[in-house]
MIKE-240877 format. One line per field, with one value per atom (N, C-alpha, C, O): residue in three letters; x negated, y, z negated; atom name. Coordinates in steps of 0.2 Angstrom, whole numbers, plus 2048, in hexadecimal, padded with zeros to 3 digits. Last residue first. Example, Ala and Ser with C-alpha at 12.3 -4.5 7.8 and 13.67 -1.06 7.14 Angstrom:
aa: (ser;ser;ser;ser;ala;ala;ala;ala)
xx: (7C0;7BC;7C0;7BD;7BE;7C2;7BE;7B9)
yy: (7F5;7FB;800;806;7E4;7EA;7F0;7EF)
zz: (7DD;7DC;7D9;7D8;7D9;7D9;7D9;7D6)
at: (N;CA;C;O;N;CA;C;O)
This chain:
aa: (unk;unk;unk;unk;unk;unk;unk;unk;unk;unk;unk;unk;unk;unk;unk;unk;unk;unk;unk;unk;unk;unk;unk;unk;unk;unk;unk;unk;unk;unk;unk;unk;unk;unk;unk;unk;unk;unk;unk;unk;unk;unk;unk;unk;unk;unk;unk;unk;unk;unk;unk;unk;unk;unk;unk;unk;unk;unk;unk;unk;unk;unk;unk;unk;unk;unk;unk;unk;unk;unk;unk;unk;unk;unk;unk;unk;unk;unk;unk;unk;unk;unk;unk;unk;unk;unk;unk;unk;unk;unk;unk;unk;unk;unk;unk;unk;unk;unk;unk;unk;unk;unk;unk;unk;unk;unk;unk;unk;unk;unk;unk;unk;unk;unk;unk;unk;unk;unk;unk;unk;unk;unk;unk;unk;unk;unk;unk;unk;unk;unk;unk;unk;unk;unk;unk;unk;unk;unk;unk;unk;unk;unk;unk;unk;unk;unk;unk;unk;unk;unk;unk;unk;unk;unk;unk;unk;unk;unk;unk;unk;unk;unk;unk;unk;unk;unk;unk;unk;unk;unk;unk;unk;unk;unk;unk;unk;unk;unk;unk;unk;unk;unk;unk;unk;unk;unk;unk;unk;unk;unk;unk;unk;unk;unk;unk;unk;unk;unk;unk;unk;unk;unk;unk;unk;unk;unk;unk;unk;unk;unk;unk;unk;unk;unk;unk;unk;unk;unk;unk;unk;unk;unk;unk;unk;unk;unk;unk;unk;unk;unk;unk;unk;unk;unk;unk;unk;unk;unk;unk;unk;unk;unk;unk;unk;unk;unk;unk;unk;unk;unk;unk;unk;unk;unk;unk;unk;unk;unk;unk;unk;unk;unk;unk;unk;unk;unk;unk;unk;unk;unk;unk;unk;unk;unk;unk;unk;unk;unk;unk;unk;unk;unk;unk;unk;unk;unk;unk;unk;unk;unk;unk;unk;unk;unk;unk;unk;unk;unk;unk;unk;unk;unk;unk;unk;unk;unk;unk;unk;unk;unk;unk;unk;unk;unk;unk;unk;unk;unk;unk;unk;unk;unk;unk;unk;unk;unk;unk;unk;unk;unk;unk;unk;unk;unk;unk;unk;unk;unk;unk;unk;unk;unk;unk;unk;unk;unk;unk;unk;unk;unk;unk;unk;unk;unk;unk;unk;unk;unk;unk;unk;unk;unk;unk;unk;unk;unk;unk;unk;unk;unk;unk;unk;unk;unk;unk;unk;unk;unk;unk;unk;unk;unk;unk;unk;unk;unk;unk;unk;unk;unk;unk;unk;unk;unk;unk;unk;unk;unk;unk;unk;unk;unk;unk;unk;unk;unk;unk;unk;unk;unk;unk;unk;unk;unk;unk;unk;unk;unk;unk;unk;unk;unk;unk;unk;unk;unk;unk;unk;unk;unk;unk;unk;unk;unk;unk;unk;unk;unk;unk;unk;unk;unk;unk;unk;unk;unk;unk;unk;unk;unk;unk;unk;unk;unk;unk;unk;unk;unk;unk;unk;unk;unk;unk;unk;unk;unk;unk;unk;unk;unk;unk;unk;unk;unk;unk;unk;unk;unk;unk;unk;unk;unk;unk;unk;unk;unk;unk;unk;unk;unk;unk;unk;unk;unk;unk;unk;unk;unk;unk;unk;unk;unk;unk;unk;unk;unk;unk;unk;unk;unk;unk;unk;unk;unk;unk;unk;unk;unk;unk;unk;unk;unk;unk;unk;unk;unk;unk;unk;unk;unk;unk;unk;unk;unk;unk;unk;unk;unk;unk;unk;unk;unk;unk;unk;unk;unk;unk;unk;unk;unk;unk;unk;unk;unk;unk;unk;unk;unk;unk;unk;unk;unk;unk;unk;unk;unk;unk;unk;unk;unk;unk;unk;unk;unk;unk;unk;unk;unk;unk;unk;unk;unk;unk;unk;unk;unk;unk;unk;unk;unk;unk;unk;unk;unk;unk;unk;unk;unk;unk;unk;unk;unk;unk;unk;unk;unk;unk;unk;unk;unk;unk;unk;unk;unk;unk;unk;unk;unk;unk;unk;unk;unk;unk;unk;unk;unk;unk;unk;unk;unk;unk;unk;unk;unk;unk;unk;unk;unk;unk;unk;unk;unk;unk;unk;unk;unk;unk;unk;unk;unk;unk;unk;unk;unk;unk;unk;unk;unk;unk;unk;unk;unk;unk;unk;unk;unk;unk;unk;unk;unk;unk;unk;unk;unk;unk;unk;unk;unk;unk;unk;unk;unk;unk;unk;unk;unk;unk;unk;unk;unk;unk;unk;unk;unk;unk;unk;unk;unk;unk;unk;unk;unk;unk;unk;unk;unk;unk;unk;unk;unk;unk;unk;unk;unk;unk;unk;unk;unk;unk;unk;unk;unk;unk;unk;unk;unk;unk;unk;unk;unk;unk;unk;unk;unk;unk;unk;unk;unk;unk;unk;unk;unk;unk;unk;unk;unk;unk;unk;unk;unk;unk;unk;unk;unk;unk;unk;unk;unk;unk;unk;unk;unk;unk;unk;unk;unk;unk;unk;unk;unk;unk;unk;unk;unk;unk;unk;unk;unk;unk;unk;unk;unk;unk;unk;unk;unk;unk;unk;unk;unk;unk;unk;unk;unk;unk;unk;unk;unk;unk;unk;unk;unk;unk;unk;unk;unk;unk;unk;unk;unk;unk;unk;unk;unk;unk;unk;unk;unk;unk;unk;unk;unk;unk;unk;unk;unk;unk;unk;unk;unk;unk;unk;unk;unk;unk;unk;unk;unk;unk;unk;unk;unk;unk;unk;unk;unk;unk;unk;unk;unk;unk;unk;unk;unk;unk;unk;unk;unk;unk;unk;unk;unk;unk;unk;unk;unk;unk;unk;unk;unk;unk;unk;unk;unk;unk;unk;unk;unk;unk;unk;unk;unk;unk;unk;unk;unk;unk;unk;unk;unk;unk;unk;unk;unk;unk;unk;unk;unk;unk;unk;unk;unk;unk;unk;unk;unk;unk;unk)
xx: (DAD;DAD;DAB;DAB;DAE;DB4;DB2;DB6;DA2;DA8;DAF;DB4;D97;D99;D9F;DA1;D9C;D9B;D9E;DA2;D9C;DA1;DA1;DA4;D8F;D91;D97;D96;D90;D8E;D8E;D8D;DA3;D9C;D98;D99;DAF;DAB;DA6;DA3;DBA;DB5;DB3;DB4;DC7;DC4;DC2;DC5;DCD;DCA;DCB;DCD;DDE;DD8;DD5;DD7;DDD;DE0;DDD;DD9;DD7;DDE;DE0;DE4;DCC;DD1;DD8;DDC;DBF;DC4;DC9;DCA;DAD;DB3;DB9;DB9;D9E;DA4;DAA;DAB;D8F;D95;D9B;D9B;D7F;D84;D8C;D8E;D76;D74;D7A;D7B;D75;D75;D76;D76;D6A;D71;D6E;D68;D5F;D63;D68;D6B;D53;D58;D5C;D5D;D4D;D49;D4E;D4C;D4D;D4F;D4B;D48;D47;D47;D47;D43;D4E;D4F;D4D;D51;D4C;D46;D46;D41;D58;D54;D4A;D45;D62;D63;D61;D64;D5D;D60;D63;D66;D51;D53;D57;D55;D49;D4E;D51;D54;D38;D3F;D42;D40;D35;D32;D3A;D3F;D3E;D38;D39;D3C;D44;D43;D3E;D3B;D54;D50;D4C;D50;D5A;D59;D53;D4F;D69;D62;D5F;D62;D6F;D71;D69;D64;D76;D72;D73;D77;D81;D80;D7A;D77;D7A;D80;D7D;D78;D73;D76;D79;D7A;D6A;D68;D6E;D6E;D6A;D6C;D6B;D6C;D5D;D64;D65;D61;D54;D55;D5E;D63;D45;D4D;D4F;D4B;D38;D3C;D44;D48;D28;D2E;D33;D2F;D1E;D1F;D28;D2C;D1E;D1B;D1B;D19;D1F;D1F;D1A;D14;D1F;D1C;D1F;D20;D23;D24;D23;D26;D25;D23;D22;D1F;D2F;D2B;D29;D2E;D34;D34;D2F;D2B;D3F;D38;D39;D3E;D4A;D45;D3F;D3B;D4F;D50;D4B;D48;D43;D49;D4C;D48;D42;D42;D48;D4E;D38;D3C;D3C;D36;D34;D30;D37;D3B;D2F;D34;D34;D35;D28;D28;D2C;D2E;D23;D2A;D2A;D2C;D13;D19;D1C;D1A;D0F;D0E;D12;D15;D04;D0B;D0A;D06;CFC;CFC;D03;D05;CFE;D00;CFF;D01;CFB;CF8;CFB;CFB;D05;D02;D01;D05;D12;D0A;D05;D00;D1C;D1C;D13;D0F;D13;D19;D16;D12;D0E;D0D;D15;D1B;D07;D0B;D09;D04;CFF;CFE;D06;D09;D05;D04;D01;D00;D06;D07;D05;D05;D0B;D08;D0A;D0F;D13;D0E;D0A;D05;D1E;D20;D19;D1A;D1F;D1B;D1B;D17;D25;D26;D22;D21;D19;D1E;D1F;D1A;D0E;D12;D18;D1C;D02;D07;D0D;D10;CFF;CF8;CFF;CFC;D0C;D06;D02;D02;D10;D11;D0D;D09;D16;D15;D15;D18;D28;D23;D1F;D21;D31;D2C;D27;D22;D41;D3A;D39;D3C;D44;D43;D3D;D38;D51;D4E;D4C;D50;D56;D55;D51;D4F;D60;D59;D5D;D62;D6E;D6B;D64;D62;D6E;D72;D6F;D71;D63;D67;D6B;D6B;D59;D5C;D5F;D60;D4C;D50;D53;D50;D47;D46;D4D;D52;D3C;D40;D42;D3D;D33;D34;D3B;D3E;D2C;D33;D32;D31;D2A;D28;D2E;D33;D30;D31;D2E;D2E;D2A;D29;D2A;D25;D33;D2E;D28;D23;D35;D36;D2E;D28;D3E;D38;D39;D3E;D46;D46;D3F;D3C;D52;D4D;D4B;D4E;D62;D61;D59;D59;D6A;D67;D62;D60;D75;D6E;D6E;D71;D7B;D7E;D76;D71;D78;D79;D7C;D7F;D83;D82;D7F;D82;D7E;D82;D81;D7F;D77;D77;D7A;D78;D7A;D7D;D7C;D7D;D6F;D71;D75;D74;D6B;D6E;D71;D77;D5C;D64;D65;D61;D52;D57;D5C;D61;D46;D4B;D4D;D48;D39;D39;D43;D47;D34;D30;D34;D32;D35;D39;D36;D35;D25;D2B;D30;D2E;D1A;D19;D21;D24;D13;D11;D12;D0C;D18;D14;D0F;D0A;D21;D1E;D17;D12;D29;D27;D21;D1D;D31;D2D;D28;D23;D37;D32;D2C;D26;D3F;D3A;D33;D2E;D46;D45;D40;D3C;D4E;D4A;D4A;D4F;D5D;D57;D55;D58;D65;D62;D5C;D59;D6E;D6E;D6D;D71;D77;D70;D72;D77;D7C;D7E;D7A;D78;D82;D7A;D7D;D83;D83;D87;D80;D7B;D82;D7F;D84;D88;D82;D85;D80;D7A;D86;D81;D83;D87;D92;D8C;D86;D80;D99;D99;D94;D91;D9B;D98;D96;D90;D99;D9C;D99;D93;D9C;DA1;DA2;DA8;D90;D90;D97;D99;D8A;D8E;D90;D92;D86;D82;D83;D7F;D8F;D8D;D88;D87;D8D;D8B;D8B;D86;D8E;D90;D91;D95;D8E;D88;D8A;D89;D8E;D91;D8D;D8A;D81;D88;D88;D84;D79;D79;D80;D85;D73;D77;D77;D75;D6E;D6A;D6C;D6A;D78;D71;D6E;D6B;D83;D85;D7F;D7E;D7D;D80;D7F;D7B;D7B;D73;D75;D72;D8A;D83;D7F;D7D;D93;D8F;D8A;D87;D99;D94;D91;D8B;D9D;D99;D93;D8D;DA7;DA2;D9D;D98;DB2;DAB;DA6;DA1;DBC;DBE;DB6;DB4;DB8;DB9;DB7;DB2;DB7;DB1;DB3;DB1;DC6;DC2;DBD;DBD;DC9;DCB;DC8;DC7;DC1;DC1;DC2;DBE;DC0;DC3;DC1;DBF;DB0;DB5;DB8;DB5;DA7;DAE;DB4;DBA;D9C;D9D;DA2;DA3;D9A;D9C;D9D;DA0;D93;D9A;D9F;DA5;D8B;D8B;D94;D98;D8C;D8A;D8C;D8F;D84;D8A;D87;D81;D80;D7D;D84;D89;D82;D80;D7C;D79;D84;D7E;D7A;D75;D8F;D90;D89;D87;D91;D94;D92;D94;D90;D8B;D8A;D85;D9C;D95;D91;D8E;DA5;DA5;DA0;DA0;DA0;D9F;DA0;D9D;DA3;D99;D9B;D97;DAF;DAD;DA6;DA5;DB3;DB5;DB0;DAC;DAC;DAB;DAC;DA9;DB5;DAD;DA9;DA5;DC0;DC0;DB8;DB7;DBB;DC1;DBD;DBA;DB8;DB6;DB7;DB2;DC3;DC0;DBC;DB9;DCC;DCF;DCA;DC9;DC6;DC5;DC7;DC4;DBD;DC2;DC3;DC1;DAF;DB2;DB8;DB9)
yy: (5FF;5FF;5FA;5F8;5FE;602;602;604;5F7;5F5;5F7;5F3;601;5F6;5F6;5F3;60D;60B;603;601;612;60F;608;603;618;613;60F;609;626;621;619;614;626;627;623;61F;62F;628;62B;630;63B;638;632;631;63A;63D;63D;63E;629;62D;62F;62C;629;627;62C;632;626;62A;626;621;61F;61F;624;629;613;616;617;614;616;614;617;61D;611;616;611;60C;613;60C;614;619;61B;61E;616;614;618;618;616;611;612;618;61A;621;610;60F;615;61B;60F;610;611;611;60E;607;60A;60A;61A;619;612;612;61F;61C;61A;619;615;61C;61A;615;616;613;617;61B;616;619;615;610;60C;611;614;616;604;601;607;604;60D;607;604;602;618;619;612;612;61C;616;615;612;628;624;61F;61E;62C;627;625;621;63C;634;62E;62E;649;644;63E;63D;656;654;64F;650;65F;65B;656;654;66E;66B;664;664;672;66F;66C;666;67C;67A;678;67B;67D;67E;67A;675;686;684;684;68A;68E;68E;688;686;68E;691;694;699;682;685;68C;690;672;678;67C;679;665;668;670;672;655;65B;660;65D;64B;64B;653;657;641;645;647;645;63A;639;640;645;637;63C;63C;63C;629;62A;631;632;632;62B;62A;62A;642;63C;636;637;651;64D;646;645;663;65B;656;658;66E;66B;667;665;681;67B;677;67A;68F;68C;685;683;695;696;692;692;699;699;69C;6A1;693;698;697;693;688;689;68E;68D;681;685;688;68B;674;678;67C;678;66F;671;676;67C;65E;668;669;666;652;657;65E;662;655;64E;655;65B;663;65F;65A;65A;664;666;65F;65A;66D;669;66B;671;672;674;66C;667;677;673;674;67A;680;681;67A;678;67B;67B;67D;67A;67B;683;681;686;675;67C;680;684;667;66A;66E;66C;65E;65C;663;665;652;65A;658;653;650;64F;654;65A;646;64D;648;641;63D;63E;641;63F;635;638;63C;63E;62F;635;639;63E;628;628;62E;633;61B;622;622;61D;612;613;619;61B;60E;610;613;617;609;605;607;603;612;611;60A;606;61F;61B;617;61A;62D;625;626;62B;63D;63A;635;633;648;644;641;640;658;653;64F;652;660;65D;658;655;66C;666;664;666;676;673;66D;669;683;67B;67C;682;691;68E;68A;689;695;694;693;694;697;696;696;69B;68C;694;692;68D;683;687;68C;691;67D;682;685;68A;66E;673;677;676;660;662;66A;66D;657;65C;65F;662;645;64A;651;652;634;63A;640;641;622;629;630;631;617;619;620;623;618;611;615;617;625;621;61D;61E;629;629;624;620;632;62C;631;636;638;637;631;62C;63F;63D;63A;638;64D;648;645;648;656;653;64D;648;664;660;65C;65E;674;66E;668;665;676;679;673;66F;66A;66F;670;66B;669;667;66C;672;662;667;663;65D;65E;65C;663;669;658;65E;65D;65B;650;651;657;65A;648;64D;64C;649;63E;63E;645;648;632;638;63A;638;62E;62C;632;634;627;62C;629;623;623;623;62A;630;61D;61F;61E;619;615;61B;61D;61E;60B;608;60F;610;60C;608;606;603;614;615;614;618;60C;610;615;618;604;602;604;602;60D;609;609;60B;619;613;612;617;629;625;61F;61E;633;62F;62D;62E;644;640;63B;63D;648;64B;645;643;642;640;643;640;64A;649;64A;64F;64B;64A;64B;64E;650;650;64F;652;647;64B;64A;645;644;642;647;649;64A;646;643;63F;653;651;64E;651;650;656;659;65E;642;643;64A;64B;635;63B;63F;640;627;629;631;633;621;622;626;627;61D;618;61A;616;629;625;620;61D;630;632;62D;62D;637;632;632;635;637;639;634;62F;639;635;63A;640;63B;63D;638;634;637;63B;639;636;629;631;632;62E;61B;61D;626;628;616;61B;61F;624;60F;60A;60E;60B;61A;614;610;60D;621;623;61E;61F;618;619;61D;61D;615;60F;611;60F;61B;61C;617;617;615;61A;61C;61F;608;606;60D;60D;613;60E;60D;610;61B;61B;618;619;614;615;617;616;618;60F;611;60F;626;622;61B;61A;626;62A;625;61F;621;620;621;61D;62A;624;620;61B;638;634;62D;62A;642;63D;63A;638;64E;64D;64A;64C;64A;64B;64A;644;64B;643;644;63F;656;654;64F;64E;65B;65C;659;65A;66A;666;663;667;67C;676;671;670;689;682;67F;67F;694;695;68E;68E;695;695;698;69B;68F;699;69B;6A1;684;688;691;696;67E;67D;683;685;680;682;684;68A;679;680;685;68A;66B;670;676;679;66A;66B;66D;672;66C;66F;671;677;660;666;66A;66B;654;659;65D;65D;656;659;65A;65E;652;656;65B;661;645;648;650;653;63F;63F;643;645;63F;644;645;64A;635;63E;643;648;62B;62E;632;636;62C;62B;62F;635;622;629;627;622)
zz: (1AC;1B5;1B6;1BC;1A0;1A5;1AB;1AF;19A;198;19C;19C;19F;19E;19C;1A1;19D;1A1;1A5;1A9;18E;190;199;19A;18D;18A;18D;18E;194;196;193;197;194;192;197;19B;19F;199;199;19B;19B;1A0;19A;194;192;196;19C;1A2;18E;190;194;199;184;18B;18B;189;174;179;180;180;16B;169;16E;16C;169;16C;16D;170;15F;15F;166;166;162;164;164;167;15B;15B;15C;159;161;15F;15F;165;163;167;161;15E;15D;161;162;161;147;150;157;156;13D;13D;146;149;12F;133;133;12F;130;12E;132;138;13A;134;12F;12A;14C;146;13D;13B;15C;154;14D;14B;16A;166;162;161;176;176;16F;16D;17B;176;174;172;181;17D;177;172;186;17F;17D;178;190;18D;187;182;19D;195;194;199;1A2;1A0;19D;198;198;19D;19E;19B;199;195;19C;1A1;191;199;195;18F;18B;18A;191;196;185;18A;188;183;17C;17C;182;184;174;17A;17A;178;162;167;16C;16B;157;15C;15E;15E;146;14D;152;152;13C;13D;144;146;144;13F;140;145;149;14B;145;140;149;147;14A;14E;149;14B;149;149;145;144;146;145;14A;14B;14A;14E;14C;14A;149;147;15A;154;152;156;15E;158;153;14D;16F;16C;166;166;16F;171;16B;165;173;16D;173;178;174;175;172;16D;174;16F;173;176;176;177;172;16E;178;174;176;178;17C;17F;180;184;16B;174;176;174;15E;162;169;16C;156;15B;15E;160;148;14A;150;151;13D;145;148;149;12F;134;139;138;12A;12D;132;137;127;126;127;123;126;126;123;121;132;129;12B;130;140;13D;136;135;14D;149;143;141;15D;157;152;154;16E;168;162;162;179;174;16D;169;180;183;17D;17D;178;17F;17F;17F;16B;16C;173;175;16B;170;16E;16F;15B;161;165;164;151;154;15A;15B;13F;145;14A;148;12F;133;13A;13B;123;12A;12E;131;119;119;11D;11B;11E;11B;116;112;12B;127;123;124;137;134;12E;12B;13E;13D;139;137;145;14B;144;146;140;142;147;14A;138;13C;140;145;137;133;139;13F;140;13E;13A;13A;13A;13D;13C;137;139;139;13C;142;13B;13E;13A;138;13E;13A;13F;143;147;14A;142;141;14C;145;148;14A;157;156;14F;14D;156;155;153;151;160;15A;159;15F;172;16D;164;164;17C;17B;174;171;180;185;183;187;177;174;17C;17F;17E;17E;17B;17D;17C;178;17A;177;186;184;181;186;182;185;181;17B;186;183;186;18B;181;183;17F;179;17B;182;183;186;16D;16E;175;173;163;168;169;167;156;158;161;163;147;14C;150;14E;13F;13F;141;140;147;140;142;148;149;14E;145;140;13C;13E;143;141;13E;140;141;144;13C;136;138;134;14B;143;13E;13C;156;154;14E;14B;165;15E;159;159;174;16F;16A;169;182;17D;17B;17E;191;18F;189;18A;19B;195;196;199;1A5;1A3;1A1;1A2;1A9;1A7;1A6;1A5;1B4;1B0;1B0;1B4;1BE;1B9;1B2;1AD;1CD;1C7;1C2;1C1;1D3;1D0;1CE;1CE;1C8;1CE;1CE;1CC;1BD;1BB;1C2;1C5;1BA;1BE;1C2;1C6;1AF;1AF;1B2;1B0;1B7;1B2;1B0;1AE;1BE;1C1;1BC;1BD;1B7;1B8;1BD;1BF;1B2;1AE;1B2;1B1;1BA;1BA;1B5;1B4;1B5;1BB;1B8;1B4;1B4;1B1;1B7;1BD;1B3;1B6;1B2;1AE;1A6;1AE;1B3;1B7;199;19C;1A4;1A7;18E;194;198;19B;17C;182;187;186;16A;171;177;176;15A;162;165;165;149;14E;154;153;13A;13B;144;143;137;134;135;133;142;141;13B;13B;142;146;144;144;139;135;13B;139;13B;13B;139;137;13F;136;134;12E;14C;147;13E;13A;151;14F;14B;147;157;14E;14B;145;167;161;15C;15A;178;173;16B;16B;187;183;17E;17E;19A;195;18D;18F;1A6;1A3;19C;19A;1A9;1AC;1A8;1A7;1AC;1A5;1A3;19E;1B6;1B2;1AD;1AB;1BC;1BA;1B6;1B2;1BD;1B9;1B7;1B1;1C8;1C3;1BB;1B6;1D4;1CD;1C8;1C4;1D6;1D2;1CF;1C9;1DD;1D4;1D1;1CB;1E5;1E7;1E0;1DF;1DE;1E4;1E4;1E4;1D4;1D3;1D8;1D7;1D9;1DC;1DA;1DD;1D2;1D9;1DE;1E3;1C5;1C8;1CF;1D2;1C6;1C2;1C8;1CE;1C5;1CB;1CB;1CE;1B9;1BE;1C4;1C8;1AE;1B2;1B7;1B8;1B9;1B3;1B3;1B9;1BC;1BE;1B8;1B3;1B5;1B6;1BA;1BB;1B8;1B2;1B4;1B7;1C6;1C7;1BD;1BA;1CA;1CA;1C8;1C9;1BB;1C3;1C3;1BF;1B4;1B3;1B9;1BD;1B0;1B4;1B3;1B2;1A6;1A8;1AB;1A9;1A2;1A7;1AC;1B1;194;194;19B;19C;193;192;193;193;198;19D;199;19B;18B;18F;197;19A;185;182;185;185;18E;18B;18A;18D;18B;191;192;196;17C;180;186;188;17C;17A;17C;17D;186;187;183;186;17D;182;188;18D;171;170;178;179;175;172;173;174;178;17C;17B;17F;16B;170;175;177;163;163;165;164;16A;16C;16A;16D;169;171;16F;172;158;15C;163;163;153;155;159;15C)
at: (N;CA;C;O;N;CA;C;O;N;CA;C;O;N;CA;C;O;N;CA;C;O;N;CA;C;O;N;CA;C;O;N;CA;C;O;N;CA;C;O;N;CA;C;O;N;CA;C;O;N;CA;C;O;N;CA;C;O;N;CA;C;O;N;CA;C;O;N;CA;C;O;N;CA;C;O;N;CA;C;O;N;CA;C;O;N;CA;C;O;N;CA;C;O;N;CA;C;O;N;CA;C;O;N;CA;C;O;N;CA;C;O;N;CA;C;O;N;CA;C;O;N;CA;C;O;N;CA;C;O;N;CA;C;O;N;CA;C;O;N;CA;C;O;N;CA;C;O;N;CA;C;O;N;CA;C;O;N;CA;C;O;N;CA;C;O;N;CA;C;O;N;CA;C;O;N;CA;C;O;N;CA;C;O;N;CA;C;O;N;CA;C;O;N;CA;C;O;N;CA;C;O;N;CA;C;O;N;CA;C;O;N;CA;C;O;N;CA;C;O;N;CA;C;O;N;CA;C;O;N;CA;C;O;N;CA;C;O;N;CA;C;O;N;CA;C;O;N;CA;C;O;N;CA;C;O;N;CA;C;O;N;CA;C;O;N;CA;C;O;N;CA;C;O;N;CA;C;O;N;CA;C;O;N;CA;C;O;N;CA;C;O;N;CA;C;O;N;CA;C;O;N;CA;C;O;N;CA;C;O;N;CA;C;O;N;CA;C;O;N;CA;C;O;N;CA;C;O;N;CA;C;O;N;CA;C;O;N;CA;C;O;N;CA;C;O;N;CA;C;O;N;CA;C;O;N;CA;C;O;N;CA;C;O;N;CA;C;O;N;CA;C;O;N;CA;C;O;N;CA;C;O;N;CA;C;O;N;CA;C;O;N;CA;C;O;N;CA;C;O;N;CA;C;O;N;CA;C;O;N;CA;C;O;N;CA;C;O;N;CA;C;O;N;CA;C;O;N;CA;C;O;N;CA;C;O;N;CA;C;O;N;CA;C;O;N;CA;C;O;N;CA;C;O;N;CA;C;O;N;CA;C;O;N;CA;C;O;N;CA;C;O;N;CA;C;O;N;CA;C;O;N;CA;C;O;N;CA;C;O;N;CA;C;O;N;CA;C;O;N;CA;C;O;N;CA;C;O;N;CA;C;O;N;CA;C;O;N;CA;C;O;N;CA;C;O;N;CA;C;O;N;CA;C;O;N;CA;C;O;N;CA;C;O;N;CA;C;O;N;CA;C;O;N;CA;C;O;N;CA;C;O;N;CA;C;O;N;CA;C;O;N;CA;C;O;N;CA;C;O;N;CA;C;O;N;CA;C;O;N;CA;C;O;N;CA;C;O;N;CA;C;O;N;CA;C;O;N;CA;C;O;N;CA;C;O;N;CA;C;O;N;CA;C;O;N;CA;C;O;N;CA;C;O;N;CA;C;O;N;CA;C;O;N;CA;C;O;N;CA;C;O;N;CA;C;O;N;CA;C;O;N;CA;C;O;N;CA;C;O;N;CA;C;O;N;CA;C;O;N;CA;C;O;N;CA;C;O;N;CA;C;O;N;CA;C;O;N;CA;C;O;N;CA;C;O;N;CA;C;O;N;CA;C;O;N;CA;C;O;N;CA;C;O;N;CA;C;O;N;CA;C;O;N;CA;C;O;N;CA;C;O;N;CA;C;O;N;CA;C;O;N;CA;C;O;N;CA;C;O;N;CA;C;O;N;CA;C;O;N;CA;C;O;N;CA;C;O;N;CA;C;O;N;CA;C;O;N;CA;C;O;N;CA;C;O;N;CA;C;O;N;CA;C;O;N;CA;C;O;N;CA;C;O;N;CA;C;O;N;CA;C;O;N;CA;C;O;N;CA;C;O;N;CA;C;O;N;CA;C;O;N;CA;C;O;N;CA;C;O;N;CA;C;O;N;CA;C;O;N;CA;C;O;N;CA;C;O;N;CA;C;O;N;CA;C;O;N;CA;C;O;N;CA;C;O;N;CA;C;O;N;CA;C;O;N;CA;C;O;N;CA;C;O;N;CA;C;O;N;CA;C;O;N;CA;C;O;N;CA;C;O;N;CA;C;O;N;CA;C;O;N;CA;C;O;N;CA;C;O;N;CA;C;O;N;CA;C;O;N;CA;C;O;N;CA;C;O;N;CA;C;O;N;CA;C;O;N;CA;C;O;N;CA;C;O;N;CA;C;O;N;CA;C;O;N;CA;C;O;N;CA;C;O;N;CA;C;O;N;CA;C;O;N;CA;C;O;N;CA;C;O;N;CA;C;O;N;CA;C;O)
């Protein structure tokens, strides 16, 4: 992806995000420059990979296949781990028209998927094999808004504003915006977009950026590299 379309998309998400009656905190909108200059007071920003997170997933077709995120707040592992702690995360995603989060599953993380406004979510859904992996034979149960629900391989669970889903480690999962934009909240256990994401396709988490302008704000990708 290139910085200007980076740039670009988010203005656009915060836009989005602002008609909803959502703000995002303050340190979204340090340049980098600023970013440098408060590194030392930015630490757990920078250790918990909090802000901005935009991706085509290596495929170059973002408008196609791609997400907008902007992780709020992460906890620790190893808090995690030891079940005491921050144990727990916050996003704010834009899935937009016909725009596919593409088919994946996590190793650790469980998460409520939530419809905050704007179009109906499309969430198909599979479940594993007795090994953990994607299995285009196998349903599942999961949890609609607390309610039990069992579901088919490949079913498409539709979510209007307001609606949510749960989703645990081994329900496999792709998602879209269904004639228009969505505003998505997302709350789950500690996040790890390193190494937590396994897609069913061989393609990557994180967007290769050319730069042909300066950035905005960084990414959380950029991080290791600009500060």
């Amino acid at each position: 992806m290139k910085r200007s379309e980076i740039n670009n998309i988010m203005l656009e998400a915060d836009e989005f995000i602002q008609k909803f009656g959502f703000k995002l905190p303050p340190f979204a909108y340090w340049s980098a420059s600023q970013f440098k200059k408060k590194k030392a007071d930015a630490s757990e920003i920078i250790r918990s990979r909090c802000g901005w997170d935009i991706t085509d997933y290596g495929c170059g077709k973002f408008h196609e296949m791609g997400l907008f995120l902007f992780t709020l707040r992460n906890g620790k592992l190893e808090h995690l781990s030891r079940g005491r702690g921050m144990c727990y995360a916050e996003k704010l995603l834009v899935s937009k028209k016909d725009q596919i989060s593409p088919m994946h599953t996590h190793i650790v993380k469980a998460e409520d998927i939530i419809n905050r406004g704007g179009a109906d979510l499309i969430i198909e859904v599979y479940g594993s094999d007795e090994d953990g992996k994607f299995s285009s034979q196998n349903g599942g149960t999961i949890y609609r808004d607390g309610i039990l629900t069992q579901f088919a391989p490949g079913e498409k669970l539709r979510l209007s504003p307001g609606e949510s889903v749960t989703l645990m480690p081994g329900d496999w999962h792709a998602f879209w915006g269904d004639k228009g934009d969505v505003l998505i909240g997302e709350v789950s256990t500690v996040n790890d977009d390193e190494y937590d994401n396994i897609f069913v396709d061989d393609i990557g988490r994180f967007a290769e950026i050319e730069e042909d302008e300066d950035p905005l704000h960084l990414l959380v990708s950029d991080y290791e590299h600009w500060l």
